[in-house]
C-alpha positions as CSV (number, residue, x, y, z in Angstrom):
1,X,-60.7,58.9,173.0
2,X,-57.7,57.6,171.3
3,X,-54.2,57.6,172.9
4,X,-51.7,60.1,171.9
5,X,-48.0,58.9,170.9
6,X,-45.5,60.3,173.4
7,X,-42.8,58.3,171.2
8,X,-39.7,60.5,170.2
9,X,-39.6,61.2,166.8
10,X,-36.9,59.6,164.7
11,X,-33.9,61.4,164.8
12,X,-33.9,63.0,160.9
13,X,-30.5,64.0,159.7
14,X,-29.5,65.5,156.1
15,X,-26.3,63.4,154.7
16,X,-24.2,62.6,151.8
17,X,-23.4,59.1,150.6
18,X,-19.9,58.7,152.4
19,X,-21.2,60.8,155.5
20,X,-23.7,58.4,155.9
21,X,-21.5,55.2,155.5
22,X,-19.7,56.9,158.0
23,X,-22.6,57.3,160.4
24,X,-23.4,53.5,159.9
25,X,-20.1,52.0,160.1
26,X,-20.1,54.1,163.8
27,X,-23.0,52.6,164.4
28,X,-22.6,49.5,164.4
29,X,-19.9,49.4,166.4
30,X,-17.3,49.1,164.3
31,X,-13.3,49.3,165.8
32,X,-11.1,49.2,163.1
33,X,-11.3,51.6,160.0
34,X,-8.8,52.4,157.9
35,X,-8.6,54.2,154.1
36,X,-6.5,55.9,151.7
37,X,-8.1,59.4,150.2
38,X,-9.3,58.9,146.7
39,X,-11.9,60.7,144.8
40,X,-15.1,59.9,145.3
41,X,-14.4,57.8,148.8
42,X,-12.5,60.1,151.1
43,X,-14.9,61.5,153.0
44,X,-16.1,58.5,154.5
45,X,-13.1,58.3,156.2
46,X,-13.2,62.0,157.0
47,X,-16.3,62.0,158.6
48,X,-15.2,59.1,161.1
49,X,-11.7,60.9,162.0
50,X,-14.1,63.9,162.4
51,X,-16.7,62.9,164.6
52,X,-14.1,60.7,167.0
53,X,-16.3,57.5,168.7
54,X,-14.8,55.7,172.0
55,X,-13.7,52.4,170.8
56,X,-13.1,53.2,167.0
57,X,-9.5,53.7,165.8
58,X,-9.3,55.4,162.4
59,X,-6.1,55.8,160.2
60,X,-4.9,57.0,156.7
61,X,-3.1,54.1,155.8
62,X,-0.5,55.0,153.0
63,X,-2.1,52.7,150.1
64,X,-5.4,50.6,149.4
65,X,-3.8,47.3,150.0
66,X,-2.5,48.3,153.5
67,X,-5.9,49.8,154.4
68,X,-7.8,46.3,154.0
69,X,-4.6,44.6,156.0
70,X,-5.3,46.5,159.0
71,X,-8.8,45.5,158.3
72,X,-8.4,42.5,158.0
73,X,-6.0,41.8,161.3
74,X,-8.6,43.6,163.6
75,X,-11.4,41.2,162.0
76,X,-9.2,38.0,163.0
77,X,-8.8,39.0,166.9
78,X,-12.8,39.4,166.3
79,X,-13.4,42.8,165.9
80,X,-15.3,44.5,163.4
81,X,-13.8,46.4,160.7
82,X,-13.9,48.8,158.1
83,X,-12.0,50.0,154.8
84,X,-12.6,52.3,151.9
85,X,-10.9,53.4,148.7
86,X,-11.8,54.2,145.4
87,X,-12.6,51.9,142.5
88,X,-8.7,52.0,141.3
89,X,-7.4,51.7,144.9
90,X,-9.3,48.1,144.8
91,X,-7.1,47.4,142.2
92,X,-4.1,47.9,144.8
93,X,-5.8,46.0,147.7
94,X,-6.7,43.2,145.1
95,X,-3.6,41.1,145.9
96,X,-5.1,40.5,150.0
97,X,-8.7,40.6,148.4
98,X,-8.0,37.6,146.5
99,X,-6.7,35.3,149.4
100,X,-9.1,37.1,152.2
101,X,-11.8,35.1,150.2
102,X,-10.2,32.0,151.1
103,X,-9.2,32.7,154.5
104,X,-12.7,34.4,155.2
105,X,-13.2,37.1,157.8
106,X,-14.1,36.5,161.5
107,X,-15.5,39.8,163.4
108,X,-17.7,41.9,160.3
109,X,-15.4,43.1,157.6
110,X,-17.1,45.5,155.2
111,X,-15.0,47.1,152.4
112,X,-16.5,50.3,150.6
113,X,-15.0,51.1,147.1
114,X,-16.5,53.9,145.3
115,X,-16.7,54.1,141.4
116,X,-16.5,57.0,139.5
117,X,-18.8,56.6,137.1
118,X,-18.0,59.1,134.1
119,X,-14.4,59.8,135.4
120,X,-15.2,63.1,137.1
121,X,-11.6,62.7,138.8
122,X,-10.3,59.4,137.6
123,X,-8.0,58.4,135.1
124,X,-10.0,55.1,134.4
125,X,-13.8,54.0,134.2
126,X,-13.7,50.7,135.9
127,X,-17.0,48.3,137.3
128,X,-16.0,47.4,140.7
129,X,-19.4,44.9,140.5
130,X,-16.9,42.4,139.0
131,X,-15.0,41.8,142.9
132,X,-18.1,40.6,143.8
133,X,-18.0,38.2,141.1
134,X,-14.1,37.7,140.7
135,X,-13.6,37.3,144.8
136,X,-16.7,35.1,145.6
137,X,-18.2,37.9,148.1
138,X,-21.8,39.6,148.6
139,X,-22.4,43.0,147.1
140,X,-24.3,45.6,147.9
141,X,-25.5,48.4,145.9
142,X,-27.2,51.8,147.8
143,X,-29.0,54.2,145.7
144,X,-29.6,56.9,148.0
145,X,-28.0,57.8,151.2
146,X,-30.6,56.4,153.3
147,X,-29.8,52.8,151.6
148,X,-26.1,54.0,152.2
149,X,-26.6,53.9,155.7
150,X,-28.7,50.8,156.0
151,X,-27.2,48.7,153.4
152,X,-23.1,49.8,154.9
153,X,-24.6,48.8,158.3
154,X,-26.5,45.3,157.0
155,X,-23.2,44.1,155.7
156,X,-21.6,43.9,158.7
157,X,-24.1,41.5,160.1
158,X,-23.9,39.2,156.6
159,X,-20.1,39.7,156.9
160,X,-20.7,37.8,160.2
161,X,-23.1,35.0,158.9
162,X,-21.3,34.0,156.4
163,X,-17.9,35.1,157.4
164,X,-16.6,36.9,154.8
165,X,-15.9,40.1,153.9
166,X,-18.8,42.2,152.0
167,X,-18.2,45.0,149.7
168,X,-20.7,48.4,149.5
169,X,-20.2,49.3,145.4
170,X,-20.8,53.0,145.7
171,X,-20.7,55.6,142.9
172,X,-20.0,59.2,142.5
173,X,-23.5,60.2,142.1
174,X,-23.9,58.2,145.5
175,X,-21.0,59.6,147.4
176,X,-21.4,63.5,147.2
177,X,-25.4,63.8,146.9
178,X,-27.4,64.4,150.0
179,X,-30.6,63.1,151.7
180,X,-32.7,62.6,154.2
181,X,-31.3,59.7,156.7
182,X,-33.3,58.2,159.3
183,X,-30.1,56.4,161.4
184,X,-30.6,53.1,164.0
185,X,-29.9,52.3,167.0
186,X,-25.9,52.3,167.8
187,X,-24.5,49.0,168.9
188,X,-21.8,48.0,170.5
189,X,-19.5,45.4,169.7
190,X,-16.5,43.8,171.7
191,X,-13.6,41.8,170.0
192,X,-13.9,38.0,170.5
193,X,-10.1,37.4,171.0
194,X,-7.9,36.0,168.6
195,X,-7.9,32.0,167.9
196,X,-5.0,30.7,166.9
197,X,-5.8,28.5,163.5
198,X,-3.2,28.1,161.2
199,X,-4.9,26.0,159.1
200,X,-6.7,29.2,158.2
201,X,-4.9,32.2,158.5
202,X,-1.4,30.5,157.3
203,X,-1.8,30.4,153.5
204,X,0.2,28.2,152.4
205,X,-0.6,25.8,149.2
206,X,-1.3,23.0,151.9
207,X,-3.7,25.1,153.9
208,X,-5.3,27.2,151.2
209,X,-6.5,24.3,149.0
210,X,-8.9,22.2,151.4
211,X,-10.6,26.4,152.2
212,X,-11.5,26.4,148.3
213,X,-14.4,24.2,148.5
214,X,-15.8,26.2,151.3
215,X,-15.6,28.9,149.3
216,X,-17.7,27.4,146.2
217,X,-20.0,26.3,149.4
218,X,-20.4,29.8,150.4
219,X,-21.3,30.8,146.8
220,X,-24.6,28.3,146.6
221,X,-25.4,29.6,150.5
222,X,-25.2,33.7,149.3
223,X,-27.4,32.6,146.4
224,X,-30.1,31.4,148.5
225,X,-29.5,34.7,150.7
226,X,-29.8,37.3,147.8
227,X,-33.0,35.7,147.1
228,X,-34.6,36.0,150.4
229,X,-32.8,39.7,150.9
230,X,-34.8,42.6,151.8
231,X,-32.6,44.6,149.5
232,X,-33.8,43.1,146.6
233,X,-37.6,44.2,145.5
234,X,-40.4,44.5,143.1
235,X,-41.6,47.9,142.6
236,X,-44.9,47.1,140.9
237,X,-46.1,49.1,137.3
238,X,-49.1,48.6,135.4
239,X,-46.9,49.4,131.9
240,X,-46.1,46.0,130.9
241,X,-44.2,46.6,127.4
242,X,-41.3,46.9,129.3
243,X,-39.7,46.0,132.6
244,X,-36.5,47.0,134.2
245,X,-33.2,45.2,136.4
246,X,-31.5,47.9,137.6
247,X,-29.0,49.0,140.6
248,X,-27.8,51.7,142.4
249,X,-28.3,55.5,141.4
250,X,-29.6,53.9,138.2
251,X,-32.6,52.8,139.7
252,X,-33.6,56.2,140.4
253,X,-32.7,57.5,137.2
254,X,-35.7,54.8,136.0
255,X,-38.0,55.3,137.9
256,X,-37.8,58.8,137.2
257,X,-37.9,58.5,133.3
258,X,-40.9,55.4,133.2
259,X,-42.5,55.6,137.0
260,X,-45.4,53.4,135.6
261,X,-42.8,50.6,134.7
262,X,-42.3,47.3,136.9
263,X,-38.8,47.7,138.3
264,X,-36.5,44.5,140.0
265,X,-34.0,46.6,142.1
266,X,-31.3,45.1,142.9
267,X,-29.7,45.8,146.7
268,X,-28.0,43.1,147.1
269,X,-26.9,42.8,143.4
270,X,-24.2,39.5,143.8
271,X,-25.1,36.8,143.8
272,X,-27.9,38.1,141.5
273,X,-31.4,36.8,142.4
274,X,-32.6,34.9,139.2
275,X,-35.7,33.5,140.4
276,X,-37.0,37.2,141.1
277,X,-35.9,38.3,137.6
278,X,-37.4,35.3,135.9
279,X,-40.6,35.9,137.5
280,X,-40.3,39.5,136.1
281,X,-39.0,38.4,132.4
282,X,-42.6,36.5,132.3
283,X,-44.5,39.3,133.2
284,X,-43.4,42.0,130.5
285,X,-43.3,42.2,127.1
286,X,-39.3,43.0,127.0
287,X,-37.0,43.2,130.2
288,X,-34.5,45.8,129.7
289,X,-31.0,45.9,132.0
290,X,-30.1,49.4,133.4
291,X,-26.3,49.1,134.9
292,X,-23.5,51.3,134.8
293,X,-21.1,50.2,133.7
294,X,-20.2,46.8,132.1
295,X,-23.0,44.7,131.4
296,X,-22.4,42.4,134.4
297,X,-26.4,41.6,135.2
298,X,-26.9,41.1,131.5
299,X,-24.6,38.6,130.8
300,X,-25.9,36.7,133.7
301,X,-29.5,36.9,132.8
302,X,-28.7,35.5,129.3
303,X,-26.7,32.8,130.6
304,X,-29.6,31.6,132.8
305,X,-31.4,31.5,129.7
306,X,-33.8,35.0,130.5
307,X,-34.0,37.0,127.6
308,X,-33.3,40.2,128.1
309,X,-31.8,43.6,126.1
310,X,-29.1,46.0,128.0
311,X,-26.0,47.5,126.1
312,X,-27.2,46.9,122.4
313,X,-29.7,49.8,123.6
314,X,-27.8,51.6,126.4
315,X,-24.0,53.4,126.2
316,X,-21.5,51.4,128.0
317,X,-19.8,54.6,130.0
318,X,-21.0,57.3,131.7
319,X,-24.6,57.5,133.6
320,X,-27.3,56.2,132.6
321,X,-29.8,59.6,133.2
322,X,-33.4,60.3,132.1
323,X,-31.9,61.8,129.0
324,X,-30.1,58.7,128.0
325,X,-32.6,56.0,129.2
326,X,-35.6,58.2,127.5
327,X,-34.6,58.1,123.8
328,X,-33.2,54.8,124.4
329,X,-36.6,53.1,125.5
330,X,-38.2,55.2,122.9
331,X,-36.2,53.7,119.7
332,X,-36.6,50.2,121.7
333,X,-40.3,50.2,122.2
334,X,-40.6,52.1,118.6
335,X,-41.7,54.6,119.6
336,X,-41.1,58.9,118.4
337,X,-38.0,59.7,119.6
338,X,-38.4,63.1,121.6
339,X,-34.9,64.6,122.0
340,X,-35.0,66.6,125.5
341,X,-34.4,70.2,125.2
342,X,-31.4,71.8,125.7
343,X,-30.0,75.2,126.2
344,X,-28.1,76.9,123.7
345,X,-23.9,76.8,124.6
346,X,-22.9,80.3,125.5
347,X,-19.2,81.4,124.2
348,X,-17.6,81.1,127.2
349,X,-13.8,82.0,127.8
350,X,-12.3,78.4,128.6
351,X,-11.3,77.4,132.3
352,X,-9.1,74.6,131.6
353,X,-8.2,73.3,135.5
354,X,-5.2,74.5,136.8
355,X,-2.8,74.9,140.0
356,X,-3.7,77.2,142.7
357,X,-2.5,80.6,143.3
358,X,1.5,80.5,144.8
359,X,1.0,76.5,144.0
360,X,4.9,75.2,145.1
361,X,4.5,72.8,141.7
362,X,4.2,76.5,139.6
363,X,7.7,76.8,139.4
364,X,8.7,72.8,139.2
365,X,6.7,72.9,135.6
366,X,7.7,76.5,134.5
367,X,11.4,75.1,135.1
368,X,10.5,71.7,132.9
369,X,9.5,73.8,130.3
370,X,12.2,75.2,130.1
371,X,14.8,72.1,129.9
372,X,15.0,70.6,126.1
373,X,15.4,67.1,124.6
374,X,13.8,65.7,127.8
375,X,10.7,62.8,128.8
376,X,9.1,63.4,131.7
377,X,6.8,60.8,132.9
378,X,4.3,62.0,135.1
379,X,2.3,60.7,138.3
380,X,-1.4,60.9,140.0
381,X,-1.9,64.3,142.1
382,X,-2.0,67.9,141.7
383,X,0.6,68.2,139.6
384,X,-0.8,65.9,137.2
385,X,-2.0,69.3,135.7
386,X,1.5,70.0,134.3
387,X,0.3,68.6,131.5
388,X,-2.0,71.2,130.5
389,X,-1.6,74.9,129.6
390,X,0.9,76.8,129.6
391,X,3.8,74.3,130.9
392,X,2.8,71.3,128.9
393,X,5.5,69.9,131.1
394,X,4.3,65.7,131.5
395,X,4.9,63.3,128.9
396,X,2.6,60.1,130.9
397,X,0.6,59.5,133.5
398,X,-0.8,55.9,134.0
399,X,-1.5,54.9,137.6
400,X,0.1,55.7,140.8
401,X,3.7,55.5,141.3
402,X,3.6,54.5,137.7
403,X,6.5,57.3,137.2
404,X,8.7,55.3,138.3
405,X,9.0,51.9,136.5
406,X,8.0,54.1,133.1
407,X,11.0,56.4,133.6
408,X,13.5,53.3,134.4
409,X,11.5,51.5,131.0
410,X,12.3,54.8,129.3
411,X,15.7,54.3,130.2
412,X,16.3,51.1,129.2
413,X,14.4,50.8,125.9
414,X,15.8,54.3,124.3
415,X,17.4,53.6,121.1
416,X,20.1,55.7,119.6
417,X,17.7,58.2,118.7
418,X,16.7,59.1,122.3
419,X,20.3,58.8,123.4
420,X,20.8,62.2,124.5
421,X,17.6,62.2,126.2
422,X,17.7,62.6,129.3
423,X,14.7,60.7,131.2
424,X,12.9,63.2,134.5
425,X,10.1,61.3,136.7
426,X,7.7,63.6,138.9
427,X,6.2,62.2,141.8
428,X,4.3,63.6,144.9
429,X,5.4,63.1,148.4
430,X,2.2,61.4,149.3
431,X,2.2,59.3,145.9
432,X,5.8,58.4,146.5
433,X,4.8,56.6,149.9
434,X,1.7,54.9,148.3
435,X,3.5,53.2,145.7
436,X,6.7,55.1,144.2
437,X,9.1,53.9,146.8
438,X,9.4,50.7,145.3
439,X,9.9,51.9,141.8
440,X,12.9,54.3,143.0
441,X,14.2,50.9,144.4
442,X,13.9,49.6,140.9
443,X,15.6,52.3,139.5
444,X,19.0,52.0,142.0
445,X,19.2,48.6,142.2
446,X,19.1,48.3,138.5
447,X,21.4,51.1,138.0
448,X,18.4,53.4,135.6
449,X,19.6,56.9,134.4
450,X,17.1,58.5,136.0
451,X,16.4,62.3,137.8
452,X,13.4,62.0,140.2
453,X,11.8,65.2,141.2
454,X,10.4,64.6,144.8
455,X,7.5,67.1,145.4
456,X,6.7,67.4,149.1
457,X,4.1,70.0,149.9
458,X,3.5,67.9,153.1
459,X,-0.5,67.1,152.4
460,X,-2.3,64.7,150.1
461,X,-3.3,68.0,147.8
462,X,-5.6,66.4,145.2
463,X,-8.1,64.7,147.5
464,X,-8.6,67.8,149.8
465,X,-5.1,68.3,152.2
466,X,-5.2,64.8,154.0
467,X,-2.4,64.3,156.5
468,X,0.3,61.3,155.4
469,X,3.8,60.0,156.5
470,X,5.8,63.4,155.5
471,X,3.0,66.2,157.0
472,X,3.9,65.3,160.6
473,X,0.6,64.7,161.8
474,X,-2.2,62.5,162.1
475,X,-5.6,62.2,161.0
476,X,-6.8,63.5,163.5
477,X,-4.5,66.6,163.4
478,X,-2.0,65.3,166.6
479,X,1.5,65.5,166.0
480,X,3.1,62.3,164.6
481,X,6.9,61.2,163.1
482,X,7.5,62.6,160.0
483,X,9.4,61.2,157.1
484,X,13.0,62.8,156.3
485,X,12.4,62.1,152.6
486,X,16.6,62.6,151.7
487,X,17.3,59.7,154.0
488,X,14.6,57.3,152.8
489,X,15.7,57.9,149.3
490,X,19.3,57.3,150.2
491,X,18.0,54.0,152.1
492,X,16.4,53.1,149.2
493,X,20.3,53.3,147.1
494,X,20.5,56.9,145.8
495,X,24.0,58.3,146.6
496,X,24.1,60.9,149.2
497,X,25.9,63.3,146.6
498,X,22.9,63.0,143.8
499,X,20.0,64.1,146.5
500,X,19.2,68.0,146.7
501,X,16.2,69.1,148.9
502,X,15.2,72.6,147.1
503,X,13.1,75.6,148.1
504,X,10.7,75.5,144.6
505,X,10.3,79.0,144.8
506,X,13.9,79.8,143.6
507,X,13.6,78.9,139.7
508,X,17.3,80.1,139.2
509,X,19.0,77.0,141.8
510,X,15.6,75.2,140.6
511,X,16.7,75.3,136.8
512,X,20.6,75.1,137.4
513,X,20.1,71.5,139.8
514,X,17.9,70.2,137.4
515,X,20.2,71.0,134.3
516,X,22.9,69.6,136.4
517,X,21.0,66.2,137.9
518,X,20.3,65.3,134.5
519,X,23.3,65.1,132.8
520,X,24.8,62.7,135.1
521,X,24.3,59.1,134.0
522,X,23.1,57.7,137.6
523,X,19.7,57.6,139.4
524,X,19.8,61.5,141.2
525,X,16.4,63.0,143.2
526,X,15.3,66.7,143.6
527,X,13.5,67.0,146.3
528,X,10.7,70.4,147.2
529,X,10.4,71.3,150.5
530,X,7.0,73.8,150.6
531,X,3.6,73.0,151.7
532,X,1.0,73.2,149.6
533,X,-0.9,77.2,150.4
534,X,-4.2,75.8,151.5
535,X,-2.6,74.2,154.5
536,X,-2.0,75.0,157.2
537,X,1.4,74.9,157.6
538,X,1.5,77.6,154.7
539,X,2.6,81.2,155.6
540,X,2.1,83.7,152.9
541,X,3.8,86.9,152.2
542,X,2.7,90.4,150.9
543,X,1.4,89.9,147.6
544,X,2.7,91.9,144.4
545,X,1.1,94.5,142.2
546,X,2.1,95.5,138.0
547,X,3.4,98.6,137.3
548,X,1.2,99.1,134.1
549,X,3.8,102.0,133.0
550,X,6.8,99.5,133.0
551,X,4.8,95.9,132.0
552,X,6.2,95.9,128.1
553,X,3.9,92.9,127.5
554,X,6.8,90.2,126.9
555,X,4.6,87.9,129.1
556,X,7.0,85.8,130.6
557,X,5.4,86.1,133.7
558,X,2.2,84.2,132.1
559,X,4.3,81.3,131.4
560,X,4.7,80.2,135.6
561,X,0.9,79.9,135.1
562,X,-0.3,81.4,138.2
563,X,-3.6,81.9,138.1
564,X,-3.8,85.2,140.4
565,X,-2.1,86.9,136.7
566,X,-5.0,88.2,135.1
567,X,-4.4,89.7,130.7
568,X,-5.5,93.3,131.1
569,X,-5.1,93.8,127.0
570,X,-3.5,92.1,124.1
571,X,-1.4,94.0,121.1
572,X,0.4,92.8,118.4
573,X,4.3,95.0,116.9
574,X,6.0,94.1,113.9
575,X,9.5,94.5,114.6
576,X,12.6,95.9,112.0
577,X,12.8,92.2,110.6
578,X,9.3,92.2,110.0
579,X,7.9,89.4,112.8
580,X,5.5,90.2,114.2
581,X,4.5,89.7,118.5
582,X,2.2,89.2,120.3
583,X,2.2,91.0,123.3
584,X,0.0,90.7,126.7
585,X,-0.3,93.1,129.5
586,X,-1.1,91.6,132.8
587,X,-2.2,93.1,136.5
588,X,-2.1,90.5,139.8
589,X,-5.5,90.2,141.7
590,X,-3.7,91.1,144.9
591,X,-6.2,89.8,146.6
592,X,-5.4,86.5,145.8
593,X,-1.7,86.5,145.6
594,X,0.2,85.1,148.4
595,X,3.9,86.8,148.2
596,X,5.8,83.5,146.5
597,X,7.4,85.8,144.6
598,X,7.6,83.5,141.6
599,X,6.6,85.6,138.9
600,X,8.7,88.2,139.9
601,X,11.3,86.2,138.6
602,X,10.7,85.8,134.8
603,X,10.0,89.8,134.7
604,X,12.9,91.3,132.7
605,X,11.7,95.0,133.1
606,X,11.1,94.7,136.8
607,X,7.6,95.7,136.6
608,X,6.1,93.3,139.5
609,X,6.7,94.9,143.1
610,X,5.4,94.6,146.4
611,X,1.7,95.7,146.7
612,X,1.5,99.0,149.6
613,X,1.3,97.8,152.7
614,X,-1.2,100.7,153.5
615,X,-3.7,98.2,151.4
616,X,-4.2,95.6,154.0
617,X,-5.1,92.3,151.8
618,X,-7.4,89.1,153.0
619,X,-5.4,86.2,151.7
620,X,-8.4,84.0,150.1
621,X,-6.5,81.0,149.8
622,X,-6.8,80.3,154.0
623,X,-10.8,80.5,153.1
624,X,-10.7,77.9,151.1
């Protein structure tokens, strides 16, 4: 009689990408973790603060390059230690990156950076693959969240052998997809004290040039590693016209489209394992390279001398899906190209993306619009959308805190064509603290003609209401100091006299400061003061109804572009002098209006009121 199992069985959990980096940086007893929010990376961060572990200190730091500092410190008293950010947010951190290879890491150090792949939510399609390559570090590359887990955990233990910090490449269609995730055993790890060694952590010329050599040293060492790593495999195929090198969520997307192929899949995809893609170049027909983006394993397999086809035959942007790679391979192997089916487009009304409903940045860009002969350069967040329909109120937007140092360039390189000009910057609270602070220093000390608007809504809005420096809280919700924005910006050289802090809600002072601000030919900052309604901190109002029987249709109410104003019917009149206008007649989902009263405002026949109070109303934005 054969004995029966009384094992448990292994604990089975469904996860996300970032949820289970999160799970796996817990569980291997990580101390230190710290991250800004950024599209596709915050909730890794968000799932640590959420789930709080004895031992483990989390923190929105308030940029990238801060985040991998604080990393870096609790790796040097021996502790392990974690960051994230988004592929751009590397960029920001790149300045400690690029001497933390030198130095080398003591306790584990494991950065995550996730690429948007496609630019879902970012304003650049970047391969964060070339760190590996530019920095001199291991990389890993998860498909799935089960490798998320293992792979995030692994690196802390090669972080440790070879002392060095590891980066976890992650992509969009890594981050936000769920599976099934079979998690370890926790560990737990104490800090080995700090050792004092200048030598090594005092980069200086005389101190960083004998650490180069190691670092060439480590590169021949991780070679040897990549080769031997589990993370690397064969999946056997019996088709041998063509074989595949591929990584991440790409390597699903192959096997999907040619599951009778032999596949190399790269884990561990820096320092790339040549001997295991040699052995598969001799074994197919053609070898094909599958990476999004850049062509980073291609150019290395042809400099080794493989032979091998990649981005002659595959887009360079965007994912590489079955209905890419398919016609692809097809015209490569020449083969009938079978174009995949698709359904037909419907005629669907556009939904351009837009603010929400009683959104404090409404009646900042409704107000822009308004103002002539100006050039507003723009920022990264939520109101990035002023750009769009109906305000059209943004001029730029490169990078954050960009607004800045463009404005002040705006101001200094105007000719006499643009002398009348004047030059508005629009920055978020949270983007102002990431990197704008600086560029408003520019701007004084230089003596820029410049008006700043300051948007506080107290929450990083874009990424999902993260707490920062001006909410007065937290990460984990507790109450922390808050920044008096007025006084920082004076610290920082603007004159007492030239900073107003504004309710945004009140378009007539709104217009009149900004009207003022402008003309005067010295840096000046308007600063909002209302949180952003899907925070708490929000208090809404009774919301408004149209009186259809006074509405003349002059839609001036449309132009604050709130999208709780809903077009009941369109007309056209021809007046005496023979133009003609277009009229709109509007209603307000009551439902979804909060009370700011901003349309109201605009409405020259007074047709906007308060909605009964008889009709109680469940304010939708607090589901949200």
């Amino acid at each position: 009689m054969s004995a029966v199992s009384t094992a448990p069985a292994p604990v089975r959990l469904f996860l996300s990408g970032n949820e289970a980096v999160a799970l796996a940086v817990r569980d291997a007893g990580c101390r230190v973790a710290a991250a800004y929010p950024g599209t596709p990376s915050t909730e890794i961060l968000e799932a640590l603060a959420r789930e709080p572990h004895p031992g483990l200190y989390t923190e929105w730091s308030v940029n990238e390059k801060v985040s991998l500092e604080v990393a870096l410190g609790a790796s040097m008293v021996g502790a392990r230690a974690f960051c994230a950010m988004k592929h751009v947010g590397l960029n920001v951190a790149a300045d400690a990156l690029m001497t933390i290879t030198v130095t080398g890491s003591e306790g584990g150090l494991v950065i995550a950076v996730a690429d948007d792949v496609g630019m879902s939510s970012s304003q650049n399609e970047q391969d964060s693959r070339y760190w590996g390559r530019f920095a001199h570090l291991p990389l890993l590359e998860p498909a799935d969240a089960q490798e998320s887990y293992d792979m995030a955990r692994a690196a802390f233990d090669l972080s440790e052998r070879f002392s060095c910090p590891v980066i976890v490449r992650l992509t969009t269609r890594v981050c936000h997809v769920k599976g099934r995730v079979i998690p370890g055993t926790p560990e737990r790890h104490e800090p080995r004290g700090f050792v004092k060694d200048p030598r090594r952590w005092v980069m200086v010329p005389g101190n960083a040039k004998p650490r180069v050599s190691s670092m060439y040293e480590r590169d021949l060492a991780l070679r040897a590693a990549s080769e031997a790593s589990p993370f690397n495999r064969m999946v056997e195929g019996s088709d041998r016209r063509i074989g595949f090198v591929t990584s991440g969520p790409a390597f699903m997307h192959v096997r999907e489209s040619f599951p009778d192929a032999p596949v190399l899949k790269l884990g561990q995809s820096h320092p790339l394992p040549l001997a295991q893609a040699r052995a598969l170049a001799a074994r197919v027909d053609q070898l094909l390279v599958v990476e999004e983006t850049e062509p980073l394993l291609e150019t290395e397999l042809r400099a080794a001398g493989i032979a091998c086809r990649g981005k002659d035959v595959l887009p360079p942007t965007g994912e590489l899906s079955p209905d890419v790679l398919k016609p692809a391979v097809a015209r490569l192997l020449g083969e009938p190209v079978t174009e995949l089916p698709h359904a037909p487009l419907q005629l669907l009304f556009p939904r351009p993306p837009t603010m929400c409903v009683a959104c404090p940045h409404l009646g900042i860009y409704y107000t822009l619009a308004q103002v002539r002969n100006v050039a507003i350069s723009g920022d990264i967040g939520c109101y990035t959308l002023g750009a769009g329909q109906p305000w059209n109120a943004l001029d730029s937007c490169i990078s954050m805190g960009a607004s800045m140092g463009v404005a002040l360039g705006m101001d200094k390189g105007r000719g006499e064509i643009d002398a009348k000009r004047s030059v508005v910057a629009v920055i978020g609270d949270s983007t102002f603290m990431h990197m704008g602070m600086q560029g408003l220093l520019d701007i004084t000390w230089n003596r820029g003609n410049v008006t700043i608007l300051l948007l506080d809504n107290r929450t990083v809005g874009m990424t999902g209401g993260q707490e920062n420096p001006g909410s007065g809280r937290d990460i984990h919700g507790e109450e922390a100091p808050r920044v008096d924005f007025a006084k920082l910006c004076e610290a920082l050289g603007v004159r007492k006299e030239r900073i107003r802090v504004l309710d945004p809600y009140q378009l007539p002072v709104l217009f009149k400061a900004l009207r003022e601000e402008t003309k005067i030919p010295e840096p000046s900052v308007i600063i909002t003061d209302r949180p952003c309604v899907l925070i708490d901190h929000y208090e809404a109002t009774p919301p408004y109804r149209v009186i259809a029987d006074k509405c003349t249709g002059c839609a001036n109410c449309l132009d604050v572009g709130c999208p709780a104003i809903h077009v009941t019917r369109r007309d056209s009149v021809v007046k005496p002098s023979g133009k003609t206008v277009d009229l709109a007649f509007v209603r307000i989902e009551t439902a979804a209006c909060t009370g700011c009263g901003l349309c109201v405002q605009p409405c020259a026949p007074e047709a906007i009121v308060h909605a009964k109070p008889e009709h109680p109303v469940k304010f939708l934005h607090k589901q949200i």
